[in-house]
KEKEMI-648128 format. One record per residue (C-alpha): x, y, z. Coordinates in steps of 0.2 Angstrom, whole numbers, plus 5000, padded with zeros to 4 digits. Each point is the difference from the previous one (the first is absolute). Layout:
! KEKEMI-648128
XYZ...
This chain:
! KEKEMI-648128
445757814705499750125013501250085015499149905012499749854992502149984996500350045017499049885005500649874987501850035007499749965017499049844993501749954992501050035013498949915013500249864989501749994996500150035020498849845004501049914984501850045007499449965018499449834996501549964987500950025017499249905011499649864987501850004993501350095012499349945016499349864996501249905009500050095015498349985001500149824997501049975015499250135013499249895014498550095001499449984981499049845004499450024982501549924992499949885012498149954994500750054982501349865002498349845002499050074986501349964986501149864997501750015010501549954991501249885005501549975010501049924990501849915008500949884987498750014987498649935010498750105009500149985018498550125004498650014986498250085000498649874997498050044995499050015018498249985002499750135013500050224999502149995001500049904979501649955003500949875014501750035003501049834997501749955009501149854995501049925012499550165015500949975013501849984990499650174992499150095012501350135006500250024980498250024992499050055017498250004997498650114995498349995008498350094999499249965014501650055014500250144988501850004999501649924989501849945005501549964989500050034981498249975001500150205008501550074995499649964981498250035003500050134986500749874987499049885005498250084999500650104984499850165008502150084999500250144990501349864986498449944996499150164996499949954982499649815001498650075012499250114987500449874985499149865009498550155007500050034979500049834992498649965013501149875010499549965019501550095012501449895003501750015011501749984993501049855007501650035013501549914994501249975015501949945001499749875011500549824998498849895002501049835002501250135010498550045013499449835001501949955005499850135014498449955008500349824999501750035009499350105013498549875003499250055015501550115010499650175004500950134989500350074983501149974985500450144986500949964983500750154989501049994983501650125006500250094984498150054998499350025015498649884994499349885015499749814996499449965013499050055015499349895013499450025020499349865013498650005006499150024986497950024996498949944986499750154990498449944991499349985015500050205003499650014981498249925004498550104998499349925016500050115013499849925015501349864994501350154995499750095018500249845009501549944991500950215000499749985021500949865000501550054990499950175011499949895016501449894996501450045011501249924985499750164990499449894983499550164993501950105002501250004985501449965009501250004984499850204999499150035019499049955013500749995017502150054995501449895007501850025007501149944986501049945010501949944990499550054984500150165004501949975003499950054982499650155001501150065013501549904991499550114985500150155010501749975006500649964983499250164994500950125010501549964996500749955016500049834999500349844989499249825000502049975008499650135015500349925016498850045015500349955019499749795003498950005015498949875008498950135010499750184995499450145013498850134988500650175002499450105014499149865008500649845010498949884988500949874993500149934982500649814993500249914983498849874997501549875005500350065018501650034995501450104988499650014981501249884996501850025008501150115003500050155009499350114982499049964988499550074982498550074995499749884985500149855014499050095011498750014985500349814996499949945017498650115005500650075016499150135010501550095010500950044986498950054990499150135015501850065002500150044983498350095000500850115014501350054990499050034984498650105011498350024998500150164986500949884989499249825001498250074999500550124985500749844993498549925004499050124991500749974986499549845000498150055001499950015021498650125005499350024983498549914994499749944984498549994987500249834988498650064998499649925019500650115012501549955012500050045017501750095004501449915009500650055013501750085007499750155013500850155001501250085015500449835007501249995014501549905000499549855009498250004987501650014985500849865006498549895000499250074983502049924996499049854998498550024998499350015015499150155011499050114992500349954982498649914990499749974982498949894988500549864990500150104985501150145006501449855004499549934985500650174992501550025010500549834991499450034984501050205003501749905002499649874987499650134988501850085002499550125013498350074991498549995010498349994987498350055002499049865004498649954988498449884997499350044985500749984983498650074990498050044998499049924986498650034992498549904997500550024981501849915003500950194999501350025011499250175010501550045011501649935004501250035016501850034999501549965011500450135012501650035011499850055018502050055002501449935002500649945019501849974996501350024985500249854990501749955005499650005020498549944996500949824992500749985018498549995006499649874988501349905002499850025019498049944997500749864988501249935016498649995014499349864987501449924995500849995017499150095013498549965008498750054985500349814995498449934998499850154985501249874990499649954982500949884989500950074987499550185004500950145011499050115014500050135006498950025022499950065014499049905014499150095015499649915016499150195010499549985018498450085006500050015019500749855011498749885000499350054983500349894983501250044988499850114984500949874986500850084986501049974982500250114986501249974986500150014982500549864985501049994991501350105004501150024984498150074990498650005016498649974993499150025017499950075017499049905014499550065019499049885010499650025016499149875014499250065016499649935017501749894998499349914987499149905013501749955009499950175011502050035002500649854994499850024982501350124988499950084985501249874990499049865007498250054996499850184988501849964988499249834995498450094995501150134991500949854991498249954992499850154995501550034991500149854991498150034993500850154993501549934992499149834995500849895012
């Protein structure tokens, strides 16, 4: 071999192990990435020219590919679409766009994530037709059809998480939409039906479990401030706060009052832990004051406030501001102001104090299946952190376990089984509806699961209704699917 001809075969070997290496990188290490970029429409199309798995919730498949007779192959399929909407989301050709699982799994679905590499190949080999793996989530099924039968027709949300995992049951948001009809391949019918959803001034298309438009928590909120109190170290459940029937916010002349109209109970002190149990507002903004901002929105960080978190759906973050002033505090005391948060951040303040004062990751998915029955990839547990030590964090319990058994989370009760709540009755301006609220746990010697609900627009009785009369009851429902009650 000549000197010129093994130069020239070295840089041929090196420009191929170049290309080789480059492609290995992008096939393999980026593939993900890729997957998921917005702009790579070709994924997208990838996604209707092979068979999608499934999404699978108590061994049924509640979205499933079927053979189509148009350029797409395959119709997207959805059983019962409105109850799982917010869940599944949809996938559609012709808006050229996915929601839900439908997107956030898209890589699993079509068959395209780096896990499935080698089933890719193995199926390309044995001369198979391209096929997606199936998504196994943790949801209940008899667990989200309790939740969306009990909150019928009212506006809101309802989110169930196991405490010790992290794992959602359920996940359930009214108004809701068909999601096969934006899985149709008709174009004109798709377009008509999307304006609709978009035009709707209900907001059918918001998941209002983990976002849309965020509310005021209103007195669940309580929670977290009584945690912060208990946290740094300066108080006790027994700690006494001023009794007072009207309360001036610092530094303005603007005037505060319980629910009641009155005192929180009698006498001219009262404890925190019969603040918490009666729900009362001027206590509870006092104790905020003396917490300060600093400590109750740390606290409530801890809890997952201003995070936001991918199940794989992403959250949008709740809310608690920084650099409040004093009068802001006092109000954020109870929930009101400039605080808001989504169902499943209260639901994970619950399931935080359930859990003996662990907060966990929040999850949807259990595992990734393959068209061969293999399991592909499985999801594990994760801790957010901890929000309060063990020991205070059983007074919080017990406090929770009191607003149930004789406060005014009553209509939470089940037969034979303690609870744990908090109810929530947030004002929005003063001629506006109610925000209704309830979030609790069950049962509270081994919680098995944390609930948040909330209803908006008053539940249709403006500012009549409460949180114990209309958002525990749904709550209840909920926790008995769990438990089997």
């Amino acid at each position: 071999m000549t000197k010129e001809l093994r130069r020239l075969s070295i840089i041929v070997l090196i420009m191929f192990l170049a290309l080789f290496g480059s492609t290995s990188v992008i096939q393999v290490v980026q593939a993900d990435n890729l997957a998921q970029n917005a702009a790579n429409k070709r994924t997208l199309y990838d996604s209707f020219e092979v068979q999608r798995g499934s999404i699978i919730a108590s061994g049924s498949a509640i979205a499933r590919s079927v053979k189509s007779n148009d350029i797409y192959s395959w119709q997207r399929k959805y059983t019962d679409p409105d109850m799982w909407a917010p869940v599944t989301g949809y996938i559609n050709p012709v808006l050229q766009s996915s929601t839900g699982i439908e997107q956030a799994m898209n890589q699993e679905l079509s068959g395209t994530g780096s896990s499935q590499f080698l089933a890719r190949i193995e199926r390309i080999v044995s001369g198979q037709p391209p096929r997606g793996s199936n998504v196994v989530l943790s949801l209940d099924a008899d667990v989200q059809k309790a939740a969306y039968d009990a909150l019928g027709d009212l506006q809101g949300a309802v989110i169930a998480i196991e405490p010790k995992t992290g794992r959602i049951l359920a996940m359930v948001t009214s108004p809701s939409f068909d999601t096969n009809k934006l899985a149709s391949h008709d174009s004109d019918a798709v377009n008509t039906f999307y304006d609709s959803l978009v035009k709707d001034a209900s907001n059918p298309l918001y998941n209002r479990a983990i976002g849309g438009n965020l509310n005021p928590p209103g007195s669940t909120f309580k929670l977290v401030t009584a945690s912060a109190a208990l946290a740094s170290g300066d108080f006790t459940p027994d700690s006494k706060l001023p009794n007072l029937a009207r309360y001036t916010l610092p530094g303005t002349s603007t005037q505060i009052r319980n629910d009641t109209g009155g005192t929180c109970g009698s006498g001219k002190e009262v404890t925190i832990a019969t603040a918490l149990r009666l729900s009362c507002n001027i206590p509870m903004a006092e104790l905020a004051v003396k917490v300060g901002d600093d400590a109750i929105r740390a606290e409530a960080e801890k809890y997952g406030f201003n995070s936001s978190f991918t199940m794989p759906l992403t959250s949008t973050p709740s809310v608690y501001p920084k650099d409040l002033t004093p009068d802001r505090t006092a109000l954020s005391g109870f929930g009101q102001g400039d605080v808001r948060a989504t169902p499943l951040q209260m639901a994970m303040v619950t399931a935080g104090i359930a859990n003996g004062g662990i907060v966990m990751n929040p999850r949807m998915v259990d595992e990734v299946v393959g068209p061969d029955l293999k399991v592909q990839k499985t999801f594990d547990d994760t801790q957010f952190g901890r929000a309060l030590d063990e020991d205070l964090d059983k007074e919080m319990a017990d406090m929770m376990v009191a607003n149930v058994s004789e406060g005014i989370a009553t209509n939470a009760r089940i037969d034979g089984v303690e609870v744990g709540g908090k109810t929530g009755t947030a004002q929005n301006g003063d001629d506006e509806p109610f925000t209704l609220w309830f979030t609790g746990f069950a049962p509270a010697d081994d919680p098995q699961v944390a609930v948040a609900v909330v209803v908006e627009n008053g539940g249709g009785q403006g500012q009549s209704g409460s949180g114990n009369t209309i958002a525990a009851p749904i709550a209840k429902k909920v926790m008995e699917a769990v438990l089997g009650k």
